[in-house]
Biopython code that builds the backbone (N, CA, C, O; Angstrom):
import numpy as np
from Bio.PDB.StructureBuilder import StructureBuilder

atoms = [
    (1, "UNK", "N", (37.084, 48.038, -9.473)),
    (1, "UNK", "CA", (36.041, 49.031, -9.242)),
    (1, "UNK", "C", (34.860, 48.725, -10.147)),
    (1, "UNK", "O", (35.052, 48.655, -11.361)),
    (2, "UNK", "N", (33.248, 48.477, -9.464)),
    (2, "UNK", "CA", (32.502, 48.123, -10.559)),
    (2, "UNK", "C", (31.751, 49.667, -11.271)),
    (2, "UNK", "O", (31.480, 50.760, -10.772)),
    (3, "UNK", "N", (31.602, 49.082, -12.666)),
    (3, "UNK", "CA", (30.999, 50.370, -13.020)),
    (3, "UNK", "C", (29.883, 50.922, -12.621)),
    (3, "UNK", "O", (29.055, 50.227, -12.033)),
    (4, "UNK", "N", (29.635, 52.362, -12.881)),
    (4, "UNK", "CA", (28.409, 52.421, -12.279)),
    (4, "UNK", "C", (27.223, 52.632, -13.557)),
    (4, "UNK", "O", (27.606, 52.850, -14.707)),
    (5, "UNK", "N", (25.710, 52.538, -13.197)),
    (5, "UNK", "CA", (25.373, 52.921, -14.462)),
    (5, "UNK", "C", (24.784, 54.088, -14.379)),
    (5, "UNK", "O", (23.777, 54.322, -13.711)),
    (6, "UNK", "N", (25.753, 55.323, -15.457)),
    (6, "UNK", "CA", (26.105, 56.128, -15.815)),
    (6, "UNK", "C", (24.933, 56.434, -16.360)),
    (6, "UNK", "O", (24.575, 57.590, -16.131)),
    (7, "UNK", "N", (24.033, 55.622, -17.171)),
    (7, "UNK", "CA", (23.416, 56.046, -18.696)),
    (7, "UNK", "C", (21.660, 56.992, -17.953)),
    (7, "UNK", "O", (20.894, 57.794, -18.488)),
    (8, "UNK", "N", (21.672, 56.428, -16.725)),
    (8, "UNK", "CA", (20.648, 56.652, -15.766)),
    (8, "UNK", "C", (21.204, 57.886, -15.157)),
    (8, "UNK", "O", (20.439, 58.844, -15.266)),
    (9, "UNK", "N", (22.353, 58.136, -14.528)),
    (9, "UNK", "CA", (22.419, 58.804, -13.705)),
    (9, "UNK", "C", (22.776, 60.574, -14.617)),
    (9, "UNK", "O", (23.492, 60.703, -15.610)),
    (10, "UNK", "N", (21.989, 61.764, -13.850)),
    (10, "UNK", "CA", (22.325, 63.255, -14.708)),
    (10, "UNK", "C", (23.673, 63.390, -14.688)),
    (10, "UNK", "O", (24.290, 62.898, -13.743)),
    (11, "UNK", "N", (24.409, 64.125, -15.796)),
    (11, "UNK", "CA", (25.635, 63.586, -16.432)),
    (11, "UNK", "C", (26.149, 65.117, -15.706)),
    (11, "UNK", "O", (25.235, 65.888, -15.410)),
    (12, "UNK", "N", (27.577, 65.558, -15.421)),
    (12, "UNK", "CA", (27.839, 66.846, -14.780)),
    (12, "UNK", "C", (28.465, 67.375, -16.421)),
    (12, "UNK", "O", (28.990, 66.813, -17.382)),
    (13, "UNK", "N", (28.033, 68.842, -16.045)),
    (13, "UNK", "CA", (28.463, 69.367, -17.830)),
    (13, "UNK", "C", (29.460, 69.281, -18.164)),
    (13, "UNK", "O", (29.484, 69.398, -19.389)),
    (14, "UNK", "N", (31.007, 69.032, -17.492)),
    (14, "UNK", "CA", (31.912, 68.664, -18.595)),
    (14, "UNK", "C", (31.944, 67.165, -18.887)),
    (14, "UNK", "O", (32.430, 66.925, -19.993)),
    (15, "UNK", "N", (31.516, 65.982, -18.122)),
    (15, "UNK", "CA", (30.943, 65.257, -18.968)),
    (15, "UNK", "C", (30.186, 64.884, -20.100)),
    (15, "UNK", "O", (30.289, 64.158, -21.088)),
    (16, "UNK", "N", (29.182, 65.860, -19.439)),
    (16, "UNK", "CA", (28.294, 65.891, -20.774)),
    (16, "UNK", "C", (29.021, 66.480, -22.199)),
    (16, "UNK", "O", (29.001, 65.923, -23.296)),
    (17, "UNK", "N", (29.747, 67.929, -21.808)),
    (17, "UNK", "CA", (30.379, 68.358, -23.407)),
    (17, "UNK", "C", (31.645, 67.391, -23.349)),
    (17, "UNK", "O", (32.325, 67.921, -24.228)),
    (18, "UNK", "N", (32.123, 66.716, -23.058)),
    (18, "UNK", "CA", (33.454, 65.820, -23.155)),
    (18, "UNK", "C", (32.461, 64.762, -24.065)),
    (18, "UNK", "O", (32.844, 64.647, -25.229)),
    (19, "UNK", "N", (31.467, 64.120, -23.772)),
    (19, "UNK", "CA", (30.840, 63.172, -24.721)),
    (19, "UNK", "C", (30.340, 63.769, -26.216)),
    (19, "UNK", "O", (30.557, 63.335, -27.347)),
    (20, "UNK", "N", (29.569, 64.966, -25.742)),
    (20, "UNK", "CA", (29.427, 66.259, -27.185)),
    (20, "UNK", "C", (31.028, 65.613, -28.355)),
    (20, "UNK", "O", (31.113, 64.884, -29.343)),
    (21, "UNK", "N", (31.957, 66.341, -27.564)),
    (21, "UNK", "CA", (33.142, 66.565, -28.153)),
    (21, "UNK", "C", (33.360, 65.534, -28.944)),
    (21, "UNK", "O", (33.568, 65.772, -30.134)),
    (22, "UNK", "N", (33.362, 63.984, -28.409)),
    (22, "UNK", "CA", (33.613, 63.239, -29.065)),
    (22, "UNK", "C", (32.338, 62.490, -29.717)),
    (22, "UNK", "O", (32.669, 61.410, -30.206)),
    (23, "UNK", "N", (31.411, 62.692, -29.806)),
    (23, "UNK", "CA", (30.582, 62.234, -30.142)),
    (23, "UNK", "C", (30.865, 61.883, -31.981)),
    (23, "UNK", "O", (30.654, 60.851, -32.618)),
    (24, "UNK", "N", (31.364, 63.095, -32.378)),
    (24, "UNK", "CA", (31.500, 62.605, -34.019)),
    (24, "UNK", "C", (33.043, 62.368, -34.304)),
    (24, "UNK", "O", (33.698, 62.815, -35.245)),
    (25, "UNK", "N", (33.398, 61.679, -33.420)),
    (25, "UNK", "CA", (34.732, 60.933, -33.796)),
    (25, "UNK", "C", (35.624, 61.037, -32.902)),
    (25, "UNK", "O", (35.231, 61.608, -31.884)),
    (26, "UNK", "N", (37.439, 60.457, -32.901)),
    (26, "UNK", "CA", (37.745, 60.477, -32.073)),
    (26, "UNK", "C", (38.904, 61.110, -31.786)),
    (26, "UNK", "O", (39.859, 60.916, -32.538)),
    (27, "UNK", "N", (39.041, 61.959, -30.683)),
    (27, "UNK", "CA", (39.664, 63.113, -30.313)),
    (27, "UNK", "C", (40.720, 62.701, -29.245)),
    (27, "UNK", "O", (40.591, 61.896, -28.323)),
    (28, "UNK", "N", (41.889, 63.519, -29.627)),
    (28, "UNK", "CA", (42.669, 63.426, -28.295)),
    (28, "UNK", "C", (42.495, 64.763, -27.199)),
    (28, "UNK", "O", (41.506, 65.494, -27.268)),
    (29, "UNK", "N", (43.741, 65.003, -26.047)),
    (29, "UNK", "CA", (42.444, 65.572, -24.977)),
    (29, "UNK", "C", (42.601, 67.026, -25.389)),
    (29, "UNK", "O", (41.554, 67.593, -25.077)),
    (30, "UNK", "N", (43.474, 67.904, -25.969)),
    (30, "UNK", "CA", (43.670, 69.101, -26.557)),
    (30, "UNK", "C", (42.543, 69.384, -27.338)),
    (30, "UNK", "O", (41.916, 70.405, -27.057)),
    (31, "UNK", "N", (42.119, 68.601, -28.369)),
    (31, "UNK", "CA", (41.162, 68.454, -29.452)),
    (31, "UNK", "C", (39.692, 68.551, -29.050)),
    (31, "UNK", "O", (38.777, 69.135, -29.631)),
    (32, "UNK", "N", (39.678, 67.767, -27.804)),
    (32, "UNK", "CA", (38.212, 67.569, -26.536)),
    (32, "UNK", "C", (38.488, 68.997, -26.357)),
    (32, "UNK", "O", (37.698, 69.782, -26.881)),
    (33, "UNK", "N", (39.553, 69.485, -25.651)),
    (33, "UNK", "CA", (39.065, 70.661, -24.703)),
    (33, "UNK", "C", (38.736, 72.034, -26.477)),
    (33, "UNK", "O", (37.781, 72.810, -26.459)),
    (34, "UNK", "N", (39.528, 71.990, -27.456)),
    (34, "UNK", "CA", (39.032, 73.033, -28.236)),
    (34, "UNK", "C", (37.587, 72.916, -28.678)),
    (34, "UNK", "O", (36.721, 73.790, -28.694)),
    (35, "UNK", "N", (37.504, 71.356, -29.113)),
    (35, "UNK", "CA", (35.798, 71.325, -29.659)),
    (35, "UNK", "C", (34.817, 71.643, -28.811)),
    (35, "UNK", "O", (33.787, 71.954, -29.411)),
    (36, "UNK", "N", (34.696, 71.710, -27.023)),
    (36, "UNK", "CA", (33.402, 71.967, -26.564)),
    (36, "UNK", "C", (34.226, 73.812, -26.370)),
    (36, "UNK", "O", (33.445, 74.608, -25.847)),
    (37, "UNK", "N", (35.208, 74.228, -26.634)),
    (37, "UNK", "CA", (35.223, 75.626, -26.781)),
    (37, "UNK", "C", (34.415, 75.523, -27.703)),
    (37, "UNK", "O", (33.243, 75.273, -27.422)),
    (38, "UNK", "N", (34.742, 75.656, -28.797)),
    (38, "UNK", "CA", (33.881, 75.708, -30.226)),
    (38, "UNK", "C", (32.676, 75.531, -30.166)),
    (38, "UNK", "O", (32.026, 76.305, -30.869)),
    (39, "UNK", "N", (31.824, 74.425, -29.296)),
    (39, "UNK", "CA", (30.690, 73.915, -29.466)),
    (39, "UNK", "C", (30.159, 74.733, -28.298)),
    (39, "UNK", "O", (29.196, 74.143, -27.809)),
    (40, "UNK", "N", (30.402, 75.747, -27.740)),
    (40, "UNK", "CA", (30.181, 76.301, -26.542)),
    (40, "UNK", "C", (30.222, 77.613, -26.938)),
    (40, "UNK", "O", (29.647, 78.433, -26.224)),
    (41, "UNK", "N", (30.861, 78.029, -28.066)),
    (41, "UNK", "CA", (30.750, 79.119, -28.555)),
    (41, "UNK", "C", (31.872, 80.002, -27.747)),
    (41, "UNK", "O", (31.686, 81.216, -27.662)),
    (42, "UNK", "N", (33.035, 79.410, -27.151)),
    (42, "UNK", "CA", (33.708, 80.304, -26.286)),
    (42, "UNK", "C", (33.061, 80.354, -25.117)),
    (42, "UNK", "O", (33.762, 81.192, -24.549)),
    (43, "UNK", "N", (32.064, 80.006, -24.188)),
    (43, "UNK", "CA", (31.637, 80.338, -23.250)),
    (43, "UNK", "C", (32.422, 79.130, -21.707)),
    (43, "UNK", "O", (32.755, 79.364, -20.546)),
    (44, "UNK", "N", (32.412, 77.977, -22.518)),
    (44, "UNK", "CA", (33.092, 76.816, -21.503)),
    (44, "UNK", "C", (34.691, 76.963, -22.114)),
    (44, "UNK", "O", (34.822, 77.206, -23.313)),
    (45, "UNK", "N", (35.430, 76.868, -21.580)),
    (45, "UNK", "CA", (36.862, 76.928, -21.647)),
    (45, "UNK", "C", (37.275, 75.580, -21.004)),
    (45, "UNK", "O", (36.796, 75.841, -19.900)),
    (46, "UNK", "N", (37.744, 74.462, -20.860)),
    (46, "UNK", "CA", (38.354, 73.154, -19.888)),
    (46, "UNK", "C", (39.505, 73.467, -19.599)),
    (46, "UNK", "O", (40.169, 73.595, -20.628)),
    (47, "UNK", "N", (40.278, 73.724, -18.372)),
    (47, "UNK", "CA", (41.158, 73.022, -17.691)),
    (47, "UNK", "C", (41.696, 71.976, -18.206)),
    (47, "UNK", "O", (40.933, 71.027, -18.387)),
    (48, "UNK", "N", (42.911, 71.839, -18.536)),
    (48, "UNK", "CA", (43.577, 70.023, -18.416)),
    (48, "UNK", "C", (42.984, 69.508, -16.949)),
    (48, "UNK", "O", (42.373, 68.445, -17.062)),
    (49, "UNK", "N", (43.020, 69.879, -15.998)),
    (49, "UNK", "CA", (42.969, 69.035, -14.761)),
    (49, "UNK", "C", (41.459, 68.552, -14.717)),
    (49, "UNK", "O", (41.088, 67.533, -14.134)),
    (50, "UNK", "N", (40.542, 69.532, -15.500)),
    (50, "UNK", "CA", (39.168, 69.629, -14.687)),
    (50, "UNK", "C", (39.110, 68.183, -16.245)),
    (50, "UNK", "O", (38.646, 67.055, -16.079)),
    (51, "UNK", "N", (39.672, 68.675, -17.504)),
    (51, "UNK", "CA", (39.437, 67.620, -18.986)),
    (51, "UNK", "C", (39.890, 65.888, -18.187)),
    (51, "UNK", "O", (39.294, 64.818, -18.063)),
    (52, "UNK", "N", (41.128, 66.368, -17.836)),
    (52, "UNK", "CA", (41.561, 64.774, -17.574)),
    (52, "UNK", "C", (41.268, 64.014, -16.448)),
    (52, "UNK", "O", (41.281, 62.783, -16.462)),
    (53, "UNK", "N", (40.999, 64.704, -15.451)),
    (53, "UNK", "CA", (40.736, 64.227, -14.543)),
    (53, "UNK", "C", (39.070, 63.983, -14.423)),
    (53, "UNK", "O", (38.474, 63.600, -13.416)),
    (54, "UNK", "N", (38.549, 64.280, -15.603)),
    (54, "UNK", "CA", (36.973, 63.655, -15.884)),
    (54, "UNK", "C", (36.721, 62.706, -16.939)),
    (54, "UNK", "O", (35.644, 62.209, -17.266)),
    (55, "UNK", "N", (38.027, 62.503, -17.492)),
    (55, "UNK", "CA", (38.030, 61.789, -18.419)),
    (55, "UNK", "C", (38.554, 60.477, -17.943)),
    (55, "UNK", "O", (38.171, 59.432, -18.468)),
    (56, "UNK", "N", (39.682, 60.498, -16.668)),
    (56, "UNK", "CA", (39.862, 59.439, -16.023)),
    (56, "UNK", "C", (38.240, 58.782, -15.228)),
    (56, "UNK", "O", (37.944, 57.595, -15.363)),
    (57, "UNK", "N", (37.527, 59.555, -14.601)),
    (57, "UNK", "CA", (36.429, 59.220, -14.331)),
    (57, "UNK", "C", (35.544, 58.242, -15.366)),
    (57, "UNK", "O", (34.913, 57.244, -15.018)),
    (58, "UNK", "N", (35.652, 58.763, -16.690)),
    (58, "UNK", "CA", (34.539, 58.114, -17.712)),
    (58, "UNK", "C", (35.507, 57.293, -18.202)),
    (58, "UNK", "O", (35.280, 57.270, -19.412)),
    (59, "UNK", "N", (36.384, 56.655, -17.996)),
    (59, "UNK", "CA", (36.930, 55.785, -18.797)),
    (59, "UNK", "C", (36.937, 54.472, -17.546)),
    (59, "UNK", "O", (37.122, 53.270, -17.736)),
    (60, "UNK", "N", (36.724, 55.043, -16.521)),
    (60, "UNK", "CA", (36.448, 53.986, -14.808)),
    (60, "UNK", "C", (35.131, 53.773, -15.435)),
    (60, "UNK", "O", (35.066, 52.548, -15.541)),
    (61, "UNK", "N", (34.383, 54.121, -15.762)),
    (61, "UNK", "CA", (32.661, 53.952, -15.852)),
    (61, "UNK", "C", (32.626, 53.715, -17.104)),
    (61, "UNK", "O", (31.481, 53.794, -17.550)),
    (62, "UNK", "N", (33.402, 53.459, -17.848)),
    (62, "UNK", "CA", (33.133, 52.643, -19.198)),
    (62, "UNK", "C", (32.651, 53.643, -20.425)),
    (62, "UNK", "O", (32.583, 53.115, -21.535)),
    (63, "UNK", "N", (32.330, 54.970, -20.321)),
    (63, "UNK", "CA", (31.457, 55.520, -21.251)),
    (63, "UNK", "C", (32.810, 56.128, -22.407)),
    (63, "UNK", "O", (32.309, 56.415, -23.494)),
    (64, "UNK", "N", (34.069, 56.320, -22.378)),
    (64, "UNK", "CA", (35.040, 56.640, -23.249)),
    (64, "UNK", "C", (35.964, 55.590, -22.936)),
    (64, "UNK", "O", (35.838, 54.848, -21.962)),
    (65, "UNK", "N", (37.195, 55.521, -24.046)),
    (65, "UNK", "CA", (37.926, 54.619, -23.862)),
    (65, "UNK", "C", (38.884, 55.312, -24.725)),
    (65, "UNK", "O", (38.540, 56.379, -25.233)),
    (66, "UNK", "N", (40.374, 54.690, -25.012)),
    (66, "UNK", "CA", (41.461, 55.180, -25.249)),
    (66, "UNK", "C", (41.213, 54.219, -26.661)),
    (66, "UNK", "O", (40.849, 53.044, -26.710)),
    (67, "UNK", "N", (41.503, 55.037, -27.644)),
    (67, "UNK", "CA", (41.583, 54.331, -29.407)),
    (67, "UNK", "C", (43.037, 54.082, -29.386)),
    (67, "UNK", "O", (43.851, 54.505, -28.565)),
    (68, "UNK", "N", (43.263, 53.233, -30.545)),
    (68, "UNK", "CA", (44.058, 52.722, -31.230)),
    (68, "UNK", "C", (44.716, 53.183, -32.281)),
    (68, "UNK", "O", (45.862, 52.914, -32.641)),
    (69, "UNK", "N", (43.832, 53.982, -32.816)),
    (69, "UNK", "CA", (44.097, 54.663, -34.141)),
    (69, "UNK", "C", (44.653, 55.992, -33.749)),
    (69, "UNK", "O", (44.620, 56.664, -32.718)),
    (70, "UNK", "N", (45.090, 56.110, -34.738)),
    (70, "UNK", "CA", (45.858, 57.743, -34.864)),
    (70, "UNK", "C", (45.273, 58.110, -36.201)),
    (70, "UNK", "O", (45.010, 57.363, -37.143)),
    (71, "UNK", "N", (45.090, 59.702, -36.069)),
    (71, "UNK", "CA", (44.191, 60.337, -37.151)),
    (71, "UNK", "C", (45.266, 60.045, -38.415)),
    (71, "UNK", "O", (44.923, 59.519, -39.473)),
    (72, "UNK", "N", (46.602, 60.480, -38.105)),
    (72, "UNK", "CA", (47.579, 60.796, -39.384)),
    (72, "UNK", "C", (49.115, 60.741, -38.545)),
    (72, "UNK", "O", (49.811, 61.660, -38.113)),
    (73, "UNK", "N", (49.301, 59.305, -38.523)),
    (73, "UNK", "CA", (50.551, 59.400, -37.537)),
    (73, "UNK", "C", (51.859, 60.365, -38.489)),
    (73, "UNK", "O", (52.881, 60.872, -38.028)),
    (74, "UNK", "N", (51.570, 60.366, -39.324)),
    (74, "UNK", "CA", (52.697, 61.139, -39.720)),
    (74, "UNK", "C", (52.780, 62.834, -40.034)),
    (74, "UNK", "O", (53.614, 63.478, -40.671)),
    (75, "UNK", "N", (51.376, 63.320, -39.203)),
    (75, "UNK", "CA", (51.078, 64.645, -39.525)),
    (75, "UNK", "C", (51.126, 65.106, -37.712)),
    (75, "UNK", "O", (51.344, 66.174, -37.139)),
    (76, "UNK", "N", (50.776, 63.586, -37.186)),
    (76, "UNK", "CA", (50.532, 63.902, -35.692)),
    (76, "UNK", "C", (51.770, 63.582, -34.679)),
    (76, "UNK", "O", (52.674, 62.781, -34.914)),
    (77, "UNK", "N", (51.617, 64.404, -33.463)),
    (77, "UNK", "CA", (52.474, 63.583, -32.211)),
    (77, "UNK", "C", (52.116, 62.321, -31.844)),
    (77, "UNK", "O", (51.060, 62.206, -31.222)),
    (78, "UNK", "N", (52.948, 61.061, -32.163)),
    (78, "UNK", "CA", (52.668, 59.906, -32.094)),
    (78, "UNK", "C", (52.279, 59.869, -30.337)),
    (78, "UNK", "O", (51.676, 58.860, -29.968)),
    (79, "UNK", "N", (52.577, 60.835, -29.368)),
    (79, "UNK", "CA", (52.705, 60.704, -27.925)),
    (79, "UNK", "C", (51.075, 61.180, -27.567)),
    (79, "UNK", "O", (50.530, 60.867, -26.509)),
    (80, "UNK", "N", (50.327, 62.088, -28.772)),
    (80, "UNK", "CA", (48.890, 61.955, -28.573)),
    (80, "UNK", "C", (48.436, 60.618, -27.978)),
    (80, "UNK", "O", (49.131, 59.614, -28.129)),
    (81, "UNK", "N", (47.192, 60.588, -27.252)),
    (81, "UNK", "CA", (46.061, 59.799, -27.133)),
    (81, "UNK", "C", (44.954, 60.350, -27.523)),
    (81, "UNK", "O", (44.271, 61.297, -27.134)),
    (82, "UNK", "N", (44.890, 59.470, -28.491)),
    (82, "UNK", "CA", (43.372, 59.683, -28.529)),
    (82, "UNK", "C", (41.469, 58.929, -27.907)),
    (82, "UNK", "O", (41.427, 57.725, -27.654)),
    (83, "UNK", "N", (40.900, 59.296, -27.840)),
    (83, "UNK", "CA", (39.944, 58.736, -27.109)),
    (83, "UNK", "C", (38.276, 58.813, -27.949)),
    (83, "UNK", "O", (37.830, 59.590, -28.794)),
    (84, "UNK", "N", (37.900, 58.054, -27.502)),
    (84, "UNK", "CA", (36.702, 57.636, -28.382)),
    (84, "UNK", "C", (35.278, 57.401, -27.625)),
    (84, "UNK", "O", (35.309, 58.115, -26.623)),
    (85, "UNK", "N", (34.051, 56.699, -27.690)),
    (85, "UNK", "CA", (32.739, 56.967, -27.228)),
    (85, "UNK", "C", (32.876, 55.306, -27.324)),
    (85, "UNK", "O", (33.376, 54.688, -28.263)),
    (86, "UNK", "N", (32.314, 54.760, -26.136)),
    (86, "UNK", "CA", (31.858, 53.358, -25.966)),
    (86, "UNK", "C", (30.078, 53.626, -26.027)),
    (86, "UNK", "O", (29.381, 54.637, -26.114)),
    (87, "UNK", "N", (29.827, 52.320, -25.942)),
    (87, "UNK", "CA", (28.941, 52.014, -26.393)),
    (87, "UNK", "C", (27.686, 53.010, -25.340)),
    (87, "UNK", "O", (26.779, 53.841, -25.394)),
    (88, "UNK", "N", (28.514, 52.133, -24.421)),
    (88, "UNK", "CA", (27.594, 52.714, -22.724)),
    (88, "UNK", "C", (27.968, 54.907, -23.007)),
    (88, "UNK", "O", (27.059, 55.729, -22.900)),
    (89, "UNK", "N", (28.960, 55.164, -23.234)),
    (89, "UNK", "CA", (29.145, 56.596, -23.357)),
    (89, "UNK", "C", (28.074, 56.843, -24.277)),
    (89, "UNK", "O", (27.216, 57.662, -23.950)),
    (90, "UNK", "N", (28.012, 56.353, -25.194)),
    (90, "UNK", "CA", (26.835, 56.849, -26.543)),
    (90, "UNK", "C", (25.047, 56.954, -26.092)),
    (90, "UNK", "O", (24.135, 57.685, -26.479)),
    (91, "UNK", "N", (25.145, 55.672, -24.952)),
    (91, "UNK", "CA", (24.198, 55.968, -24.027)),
    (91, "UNK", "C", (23.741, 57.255, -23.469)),
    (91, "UNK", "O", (22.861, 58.105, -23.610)),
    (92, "UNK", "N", (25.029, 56.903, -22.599)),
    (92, "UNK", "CA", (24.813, 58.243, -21.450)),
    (92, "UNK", "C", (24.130, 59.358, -22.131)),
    (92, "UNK", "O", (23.136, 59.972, -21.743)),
    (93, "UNK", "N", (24.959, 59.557, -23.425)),
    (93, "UNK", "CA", (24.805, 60.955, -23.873)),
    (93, "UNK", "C", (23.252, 61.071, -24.360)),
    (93, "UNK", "O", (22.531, 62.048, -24.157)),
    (94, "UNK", "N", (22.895, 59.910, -25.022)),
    (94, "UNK", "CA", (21.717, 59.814, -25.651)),
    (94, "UNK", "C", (20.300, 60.341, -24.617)),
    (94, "UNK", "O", (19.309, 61.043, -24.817)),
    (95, "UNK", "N", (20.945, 59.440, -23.248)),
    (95, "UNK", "CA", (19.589, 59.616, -22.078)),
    (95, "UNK", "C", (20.040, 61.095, -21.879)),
    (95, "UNK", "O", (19.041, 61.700, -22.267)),
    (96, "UNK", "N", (20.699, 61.776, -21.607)),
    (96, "UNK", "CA", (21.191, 62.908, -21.585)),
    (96, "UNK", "C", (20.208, 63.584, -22.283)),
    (96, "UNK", "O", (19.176, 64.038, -21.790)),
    (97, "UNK", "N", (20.557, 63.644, -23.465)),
    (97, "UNK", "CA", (20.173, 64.636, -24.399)),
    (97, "UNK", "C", (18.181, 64.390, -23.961)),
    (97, "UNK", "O", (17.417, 65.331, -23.744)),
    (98, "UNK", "N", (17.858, 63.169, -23.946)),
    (98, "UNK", "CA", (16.539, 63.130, -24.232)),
    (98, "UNK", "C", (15.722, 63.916, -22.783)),
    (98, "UNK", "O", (14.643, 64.503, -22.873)),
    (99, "UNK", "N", (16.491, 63.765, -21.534)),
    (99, "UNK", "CA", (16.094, 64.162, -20.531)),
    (99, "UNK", "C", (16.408, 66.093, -20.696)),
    (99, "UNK", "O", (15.602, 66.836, -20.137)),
    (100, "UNK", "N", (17.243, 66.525, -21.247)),
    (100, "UNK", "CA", (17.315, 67.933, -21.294)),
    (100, "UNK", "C", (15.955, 68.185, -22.384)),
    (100, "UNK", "O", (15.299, 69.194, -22.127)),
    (101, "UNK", "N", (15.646, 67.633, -23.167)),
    (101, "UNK", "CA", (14.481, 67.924, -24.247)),
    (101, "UNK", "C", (13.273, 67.878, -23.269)),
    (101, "UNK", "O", (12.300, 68.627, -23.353)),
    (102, "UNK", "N", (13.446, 66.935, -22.356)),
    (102, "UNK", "CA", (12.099, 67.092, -21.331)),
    (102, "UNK", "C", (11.907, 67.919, -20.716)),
    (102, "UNK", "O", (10.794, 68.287, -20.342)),
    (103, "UNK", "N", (13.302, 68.579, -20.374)),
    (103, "UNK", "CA", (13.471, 70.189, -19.507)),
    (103, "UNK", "C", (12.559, 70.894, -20.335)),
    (103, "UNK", "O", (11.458, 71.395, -20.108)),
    (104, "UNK", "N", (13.347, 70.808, -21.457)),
    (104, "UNK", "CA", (13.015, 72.322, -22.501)),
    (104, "UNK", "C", (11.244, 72.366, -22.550)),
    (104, "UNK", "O", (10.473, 73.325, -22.521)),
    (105, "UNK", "N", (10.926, 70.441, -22.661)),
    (105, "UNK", "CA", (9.426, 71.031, -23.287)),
    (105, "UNK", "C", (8.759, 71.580, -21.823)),
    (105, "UNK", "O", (8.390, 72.753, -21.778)),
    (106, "UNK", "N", (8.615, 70.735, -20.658)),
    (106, "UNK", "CA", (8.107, 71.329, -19.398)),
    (106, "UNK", "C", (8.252, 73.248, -19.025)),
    (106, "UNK", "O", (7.421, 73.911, -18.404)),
    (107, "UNK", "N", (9.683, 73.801, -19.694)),
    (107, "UNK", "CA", (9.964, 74.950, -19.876)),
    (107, "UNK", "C", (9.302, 75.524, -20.506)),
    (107, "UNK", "O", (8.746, 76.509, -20.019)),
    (108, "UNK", "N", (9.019, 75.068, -22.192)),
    (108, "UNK", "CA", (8.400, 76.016, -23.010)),
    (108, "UNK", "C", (6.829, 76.025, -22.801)),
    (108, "UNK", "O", (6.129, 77.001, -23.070)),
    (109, "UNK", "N", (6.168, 74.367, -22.095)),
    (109, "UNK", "CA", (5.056, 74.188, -21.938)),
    (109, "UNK", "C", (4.375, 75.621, -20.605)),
    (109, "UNK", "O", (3.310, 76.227, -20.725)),
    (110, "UNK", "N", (5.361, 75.790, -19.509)),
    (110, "UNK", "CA", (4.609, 77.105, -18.739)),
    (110, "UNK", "C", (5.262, 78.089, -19.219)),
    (110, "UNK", "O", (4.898, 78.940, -18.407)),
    (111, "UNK", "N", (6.082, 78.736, -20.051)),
    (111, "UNK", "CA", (6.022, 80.017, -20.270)),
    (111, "UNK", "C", (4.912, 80.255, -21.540)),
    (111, "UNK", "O", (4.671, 81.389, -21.953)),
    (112, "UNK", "N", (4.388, 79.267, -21.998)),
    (112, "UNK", "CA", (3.442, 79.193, -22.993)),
    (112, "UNK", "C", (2.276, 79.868, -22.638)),
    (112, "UNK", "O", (1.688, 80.750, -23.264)),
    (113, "UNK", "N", (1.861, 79.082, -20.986)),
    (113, "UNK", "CA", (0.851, 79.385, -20.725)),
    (113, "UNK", "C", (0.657, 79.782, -19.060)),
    (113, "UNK", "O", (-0.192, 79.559, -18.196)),
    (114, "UNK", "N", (2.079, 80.571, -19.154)),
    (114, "UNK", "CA", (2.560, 81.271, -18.155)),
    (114, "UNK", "C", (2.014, 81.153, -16.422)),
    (114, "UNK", "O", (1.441, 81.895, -15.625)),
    (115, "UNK", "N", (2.543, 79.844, -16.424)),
    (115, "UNK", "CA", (2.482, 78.566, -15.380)),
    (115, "UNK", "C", (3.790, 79.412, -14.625)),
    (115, "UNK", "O", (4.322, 78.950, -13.615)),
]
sb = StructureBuilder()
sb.init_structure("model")
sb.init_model(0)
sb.init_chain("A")
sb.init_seg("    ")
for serial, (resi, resn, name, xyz) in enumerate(atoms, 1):
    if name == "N":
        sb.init_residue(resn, " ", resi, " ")
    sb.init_atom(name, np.array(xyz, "f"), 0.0, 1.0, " ", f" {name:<3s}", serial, name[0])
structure = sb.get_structure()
């Protein structure tokens, strides 16, 4: 399956907070679904089906990948996976973020001057 490029295309929001999530390090998928709770303030909740089955998606398209490391194998379930941000994911998120800042300013630019 070839990849697609992701880093161009608008990201769907649990993609987008699945990249959030891991963005400062690397999480297995329990850990993903509490941090965009957290980073969501309680408002997004994930599904396992809706977490993994988008996470199988971004790992087809290159933007996450499955780590190697374990945080503390001896504090953790060695049967965790954990998962991490590729290069192309660090992308995505990046064009992401910069294209929502374009929202915001076009947003704040007509309620400014109530366009």
């Amino acid at each position: 399956m070839a990849k697609k490029n992701t880093a161009q295309a608008p990201l769907t929001p649990a993609v987008l907070h699945i990249l959030l999530a891991l963005s400062t390090g690397e999480r297995h998928g329990y850990g993903v679904m509490k941090q965009v709770e957290a980073d969501s303030q309680g408002k997004v909740k994930m599904g396992p089906g809706t977490l993994y089955g988008s996470m199988g998606r971004m790992m087809e398209a290159g933007l996450i990948r499955e780590s190697d490391k374990r945080v503390d194998p001896e504090m953790d379930d060695e049967r965790r996976i954990y998962y991490e941000l590729t290069r192309a994911g660090r992308a995505a998120l990046d064009a992401e973020l910069k294209r929502y800042r374009g929202v915001v300013a076009v947003a704040e630019g007509r309620l400014a001057y109530g366009d």
